[in-house]
C-alpha positions as CSV (number, residue, x, y, z in Angstrom):
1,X,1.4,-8.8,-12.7
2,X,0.2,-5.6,-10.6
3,X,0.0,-5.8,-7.1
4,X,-0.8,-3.5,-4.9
5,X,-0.4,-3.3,-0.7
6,X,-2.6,-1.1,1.4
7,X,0.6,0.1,3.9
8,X,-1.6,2.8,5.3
9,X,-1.0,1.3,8.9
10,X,2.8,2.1,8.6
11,X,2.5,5.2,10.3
12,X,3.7,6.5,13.7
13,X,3.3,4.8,16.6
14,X,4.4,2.0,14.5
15,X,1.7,-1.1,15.6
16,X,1.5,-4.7,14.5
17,X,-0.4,-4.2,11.3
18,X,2.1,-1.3,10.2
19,X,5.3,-3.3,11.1
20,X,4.1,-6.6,8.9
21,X,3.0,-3.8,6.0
22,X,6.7,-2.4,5.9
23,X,8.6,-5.9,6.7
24,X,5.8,-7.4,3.8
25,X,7.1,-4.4,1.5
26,X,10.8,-5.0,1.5
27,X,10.7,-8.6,1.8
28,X,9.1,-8.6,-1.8
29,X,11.4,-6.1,-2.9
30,X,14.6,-8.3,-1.8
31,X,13.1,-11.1,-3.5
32,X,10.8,-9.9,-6.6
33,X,12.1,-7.7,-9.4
34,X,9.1,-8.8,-11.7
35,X,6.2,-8.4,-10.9
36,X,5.0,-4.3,-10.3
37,X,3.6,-2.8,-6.8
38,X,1.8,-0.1,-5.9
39,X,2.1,1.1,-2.4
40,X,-0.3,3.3,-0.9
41,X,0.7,4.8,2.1
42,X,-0.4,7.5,4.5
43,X,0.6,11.2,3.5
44,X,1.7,11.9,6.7
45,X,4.7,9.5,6.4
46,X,6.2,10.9,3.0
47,X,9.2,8.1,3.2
48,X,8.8,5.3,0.8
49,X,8.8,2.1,1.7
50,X,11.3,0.8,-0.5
51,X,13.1,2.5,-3.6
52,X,13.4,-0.1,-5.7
53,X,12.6,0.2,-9.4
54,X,9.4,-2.2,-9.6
55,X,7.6,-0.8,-6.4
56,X,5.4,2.7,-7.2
57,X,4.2,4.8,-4.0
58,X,1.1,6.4,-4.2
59,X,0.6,8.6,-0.8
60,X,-3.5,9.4,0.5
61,X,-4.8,11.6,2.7
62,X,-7.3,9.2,4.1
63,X,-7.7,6.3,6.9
64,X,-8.4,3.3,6.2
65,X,-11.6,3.0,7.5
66,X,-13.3,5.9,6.1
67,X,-16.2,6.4,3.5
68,X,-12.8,8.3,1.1
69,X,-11.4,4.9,1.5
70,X,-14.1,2.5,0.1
71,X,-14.8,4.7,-2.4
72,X,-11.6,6.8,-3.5
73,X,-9.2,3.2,-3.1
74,X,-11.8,1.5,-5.8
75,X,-10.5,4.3,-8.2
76,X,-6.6,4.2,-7.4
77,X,-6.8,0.5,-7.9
78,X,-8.8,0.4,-11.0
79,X,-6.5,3.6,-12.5
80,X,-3.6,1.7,-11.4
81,X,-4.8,-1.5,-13.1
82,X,-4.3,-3.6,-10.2
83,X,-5.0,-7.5,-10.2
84,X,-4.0,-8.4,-6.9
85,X,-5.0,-6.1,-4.1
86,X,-3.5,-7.2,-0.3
87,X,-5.4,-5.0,2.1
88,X,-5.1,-5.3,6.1
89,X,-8.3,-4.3,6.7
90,X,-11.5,-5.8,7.2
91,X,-13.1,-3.0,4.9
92,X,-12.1,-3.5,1.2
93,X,-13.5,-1.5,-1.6
């Protein structure tokens, strides 16, 4: 399965929804080498999340709630062929 995880909020200051995205991230990296995820993250934090071998990064230049978002995320999940998408966000594409 494909999965992706918007981690956009695991930026600096580090806040609530940024600290569940990266403790959500490595959690299912301890515990899932199956399934594939896509990570998208904020450019401005050009660490990965977590290296393992089933987890792809892709890094945007956008915030989450910006017209770029509804309508650029739409494409990197449908590229991506995503069938699960977690966002923490109110505004989904």
């Amino acid at each position: 399965m494909r999965i992706a995880l918007d981690a956009r909020m695991a930026r600096k200051p580090l806040s609530g929804p940024g600290r569940y995205a990266i403790n959500l991230v490595r959690a299912l990296a301890n515990l899932d080498n199956e399934n594939q995820y896509i990570i998208i993250q904020n450019i401005n934090i050009p660490e990965k999340i977590t290296k393992a071998e089933n987890f792809k990064t892709i890094w945007v230049d956008y915030p989450p709630l910006s017209l770029r978002s509804v309508f650029w995320l739409q494409t990197i999940l449908d590229k991506e062929k995503v069938q699960i998408f977690h966002s923490l966000y109110f505004l989904t594409p």
